[in-house]
C-alpha positions in Angstrom: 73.8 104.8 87.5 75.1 107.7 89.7 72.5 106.6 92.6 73.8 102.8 92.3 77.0 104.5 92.3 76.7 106.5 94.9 75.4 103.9 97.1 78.1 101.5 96.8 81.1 103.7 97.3 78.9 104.9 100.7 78.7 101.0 101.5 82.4 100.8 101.0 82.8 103.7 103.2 80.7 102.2 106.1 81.7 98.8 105.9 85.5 99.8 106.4 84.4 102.1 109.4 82.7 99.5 111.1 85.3 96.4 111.2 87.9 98.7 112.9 86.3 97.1 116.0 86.3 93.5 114.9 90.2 94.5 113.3 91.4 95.3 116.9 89.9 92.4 118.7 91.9 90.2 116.3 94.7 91.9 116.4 94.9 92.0 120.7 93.5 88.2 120.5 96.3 86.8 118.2 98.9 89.5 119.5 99.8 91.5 116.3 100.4 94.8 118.7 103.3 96.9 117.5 105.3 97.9 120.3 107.5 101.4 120.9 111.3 100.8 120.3 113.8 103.5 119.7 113.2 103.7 116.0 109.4 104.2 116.4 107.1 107.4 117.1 104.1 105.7 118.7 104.6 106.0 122.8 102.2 103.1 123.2 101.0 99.5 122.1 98.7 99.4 119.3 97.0 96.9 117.0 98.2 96.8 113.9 96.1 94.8 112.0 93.4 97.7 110.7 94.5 97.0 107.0 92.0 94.4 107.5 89.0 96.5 107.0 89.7 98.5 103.9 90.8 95.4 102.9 87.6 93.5 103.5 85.5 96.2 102.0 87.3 97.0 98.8 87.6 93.3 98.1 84.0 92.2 98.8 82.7 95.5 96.4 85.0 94.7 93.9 84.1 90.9 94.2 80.2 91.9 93.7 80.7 94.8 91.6 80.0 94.4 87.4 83.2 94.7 85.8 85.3 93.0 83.2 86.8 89.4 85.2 90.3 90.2 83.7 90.4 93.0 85.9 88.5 91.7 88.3 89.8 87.9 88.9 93.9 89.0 88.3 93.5 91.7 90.9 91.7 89.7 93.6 94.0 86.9 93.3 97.3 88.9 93.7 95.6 91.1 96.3 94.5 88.3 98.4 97.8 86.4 98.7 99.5 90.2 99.4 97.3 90.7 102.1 98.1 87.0 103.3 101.7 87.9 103.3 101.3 91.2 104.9 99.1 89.2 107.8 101.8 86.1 108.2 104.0 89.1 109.1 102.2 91.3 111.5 101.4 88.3 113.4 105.1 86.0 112.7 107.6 88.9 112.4 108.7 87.4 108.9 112.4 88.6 107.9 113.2 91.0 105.3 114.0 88.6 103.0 110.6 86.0 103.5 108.6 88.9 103.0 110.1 90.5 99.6 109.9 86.6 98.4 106.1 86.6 99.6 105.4 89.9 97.5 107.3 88.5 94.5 105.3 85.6 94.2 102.0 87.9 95.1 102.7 89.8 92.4 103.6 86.7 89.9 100.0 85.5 90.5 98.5 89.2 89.4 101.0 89.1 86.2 100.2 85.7 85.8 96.5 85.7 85.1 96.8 89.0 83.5 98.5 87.9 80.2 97.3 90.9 77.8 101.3 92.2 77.4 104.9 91.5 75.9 107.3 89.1 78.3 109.2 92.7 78.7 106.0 94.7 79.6 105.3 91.5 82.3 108.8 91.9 83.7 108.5 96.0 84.0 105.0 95.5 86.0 106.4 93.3 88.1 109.1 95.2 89.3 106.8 98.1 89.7 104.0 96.6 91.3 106.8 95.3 93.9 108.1 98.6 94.2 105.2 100.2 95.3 104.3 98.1 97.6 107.5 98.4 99.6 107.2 102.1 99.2 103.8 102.0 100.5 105.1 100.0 103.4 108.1 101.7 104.0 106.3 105.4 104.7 103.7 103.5 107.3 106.0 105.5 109.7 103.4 107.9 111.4 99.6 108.2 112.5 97.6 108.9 109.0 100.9 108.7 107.0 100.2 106.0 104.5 96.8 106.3 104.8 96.5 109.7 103.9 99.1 109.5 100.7 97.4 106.4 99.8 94.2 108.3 99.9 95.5 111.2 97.5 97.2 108.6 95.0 93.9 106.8 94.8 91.9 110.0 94.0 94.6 111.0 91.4 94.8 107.8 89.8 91.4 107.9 89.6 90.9 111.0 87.7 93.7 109.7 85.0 91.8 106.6 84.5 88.8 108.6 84.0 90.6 110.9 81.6 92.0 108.5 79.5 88.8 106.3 79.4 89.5 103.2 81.6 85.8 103.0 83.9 86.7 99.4 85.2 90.3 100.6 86.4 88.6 104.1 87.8 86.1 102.6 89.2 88.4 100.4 91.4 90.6 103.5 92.5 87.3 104.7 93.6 86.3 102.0 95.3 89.9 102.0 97.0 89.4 105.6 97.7 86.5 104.8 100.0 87.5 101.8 101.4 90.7 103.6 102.7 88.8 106.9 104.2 86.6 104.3 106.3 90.0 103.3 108.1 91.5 107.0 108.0 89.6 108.0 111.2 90.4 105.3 113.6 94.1 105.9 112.2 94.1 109.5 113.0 96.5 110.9 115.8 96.4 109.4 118.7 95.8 106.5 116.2 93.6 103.5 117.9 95.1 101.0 115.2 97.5 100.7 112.8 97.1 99.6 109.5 100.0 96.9 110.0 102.1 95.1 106.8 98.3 93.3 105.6 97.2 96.9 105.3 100.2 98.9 103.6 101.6 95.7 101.5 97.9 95.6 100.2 97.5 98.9 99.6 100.8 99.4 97.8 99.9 96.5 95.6 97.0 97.6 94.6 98.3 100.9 94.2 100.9 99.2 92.2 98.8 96.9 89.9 95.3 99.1 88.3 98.3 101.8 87.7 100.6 99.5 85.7 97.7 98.2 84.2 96.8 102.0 83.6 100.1 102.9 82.0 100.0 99.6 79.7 96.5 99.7 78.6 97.1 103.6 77.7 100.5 103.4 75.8 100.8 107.1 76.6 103.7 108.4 78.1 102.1 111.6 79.3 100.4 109.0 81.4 103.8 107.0 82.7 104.8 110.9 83.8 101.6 111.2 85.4 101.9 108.0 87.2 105.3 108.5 88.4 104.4 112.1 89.5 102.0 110.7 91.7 104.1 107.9 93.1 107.1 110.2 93.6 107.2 111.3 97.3 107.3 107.6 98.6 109.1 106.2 95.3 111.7 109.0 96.5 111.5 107.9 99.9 112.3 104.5 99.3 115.3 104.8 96.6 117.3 107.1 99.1 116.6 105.0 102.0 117.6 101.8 99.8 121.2 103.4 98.3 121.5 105.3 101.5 121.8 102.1 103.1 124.2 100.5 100.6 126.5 103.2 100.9 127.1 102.9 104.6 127.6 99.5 103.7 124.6 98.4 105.7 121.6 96.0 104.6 119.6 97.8 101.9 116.0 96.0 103.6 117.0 96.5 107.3 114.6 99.3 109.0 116.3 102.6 110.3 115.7 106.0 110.9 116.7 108.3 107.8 113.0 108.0 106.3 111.3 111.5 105.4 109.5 111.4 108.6 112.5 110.6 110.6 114.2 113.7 109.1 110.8 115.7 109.6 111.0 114.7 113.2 114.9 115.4 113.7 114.4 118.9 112.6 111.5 119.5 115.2 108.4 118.9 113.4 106.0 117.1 115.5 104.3 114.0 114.1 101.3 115.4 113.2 102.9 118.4 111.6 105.5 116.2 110.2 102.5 113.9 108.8 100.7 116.5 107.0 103.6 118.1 105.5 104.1 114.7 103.8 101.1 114.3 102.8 100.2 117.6 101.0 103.7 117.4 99.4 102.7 114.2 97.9 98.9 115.4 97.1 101.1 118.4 95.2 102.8 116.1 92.9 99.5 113.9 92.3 97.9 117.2 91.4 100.7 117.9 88.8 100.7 114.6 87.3 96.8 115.0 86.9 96.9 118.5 85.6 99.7 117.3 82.9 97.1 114.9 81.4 94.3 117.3 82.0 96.3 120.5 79.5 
């Protein structure tokens, strides 16, 4: 079982490292290159679609992987459509507004086909799972930034869902885990390719949905702090940027430059530095949230 194991999270692992390639070509061939503006830190062009190969490999593992299909079937549904959403906008520009709509009804489908809970524990999910996905998209703001967090959620989440028994939804952080540390070299600075809205509004969904399902399935509110421990750097991130913006009376989904990073940067940190510090602050709060299940 280890060996089997083993050799799939390795698969994961090499089957995201190989499609940066094929990620980039799309990307120049259909023209989903982000450019530098004022409010960016890249100095150059770069793809942006390399969400496409963790994206790829953790949904073709999880596709052929033995688990139960009411994991399985809600999660690939919802996932697909996210990343269809996150796609129409790297390569349309889709407004504010088109996308949340598109990760509402991303999320419906997920909730949907997952009936197991109350109307209000439906309701709760939802909000969550669209929540974290614009948090995840939201810190996609430097080189390794999301990436990296995502990584340390994933291994964090992982070791909760082991702790409190849940092998399908542990197994998929896992495979998650992988998948995401394939693209995490070709997104290292100078990054070659971004990971562009498919990859971060996947990524945050996913994120979003094994650890509502996680907090549900558990009924443990040691686990809810857990979760929310590990979620709290970019949860953080987005509610200040979202009231911030209501309180200079601008709009709450418009892009700007008051994000962590942006501060980070202000203050003279360079991105790499500024990077890092963001994501060991977040790895700190995952570690809490697993060491308060672990006691």
């Amino acid at each position: 079982m280890f060996f089997v194991c083993f050799s799939t999270f390795l698969c994961v692992f090499f089957l995201s490292f190989s499609l940066f390639g094929a990620s980039k070509v799309l990307a120049l061939r259909i023209g989903a290159i982000d450019y530098p503006n004022n409010r960016k830190a890249h100095a150059t062009p770069t793809a942006r679609l390399g969400g496409l190969s963790f994206f790829v490999s953790f949904s073709l593992l999880i596709f052929l992987f033995p688990m139960a299909k009411e994991i399985k079937i809600p999660l690939l549904a919802g996932g697909i459509t996210m990343f269809l959403v996150g796609f129409t906008d790297d390569y349309l520009k889709l407004s504010p507004f088109a996308k949340l709509i598109g990760q509402i009804f991303a999320s419906l489908i997920y909730i949907l086909l997952n009936q197991e809970s109350s109307i209000l524990a439906n309701a709760l999910a939802l909000l969550w799972i669209v929540f974290i996905t614009n948090a995840t998209n939201l810190i996609d703001g430097l080189d390794m930034l999301a990436s990296g967090i995502g990584l340390g959620q994933s291994l964090c989440l992982f070791v909760v869902a082991l702790i409190f028994g849940f092998w399908d939804i542990a197994l998929c952080f896992a495979v998650l885990f992988f998948a995401i540390l394939g693209f995490l070299p070709h997104n290292f600075p100078q990054a070659k390719i971004f990971m562009g809205d498919c990859g971060s509004l996947f990524l945050g969904f996913v994120l979003g949905a094994l650890s509502s399902k996680l907090i549900i399935e558990s009924g443990s509110a040691l686990c809810l702090i857990a979760v929310l421990l590990i979620f709290r750097l970019p949860s953080a991130d987005t509610l200040q940027s979202f009231f911030r913006r209501l309180i200079k009376r601008k709009n709450p989904f418009a892009a700007d430059k008051g994000h962590f990073h942006h501060l980070l940067l202000n203050i003279g940190f360079s991105k790499e530095c500024s990077a890092l510090a963001l994501i060991f602050t977040s790895l700190v709060f995952g570690f809490l949230g697993v060491l308060l299940v672990v006691i």
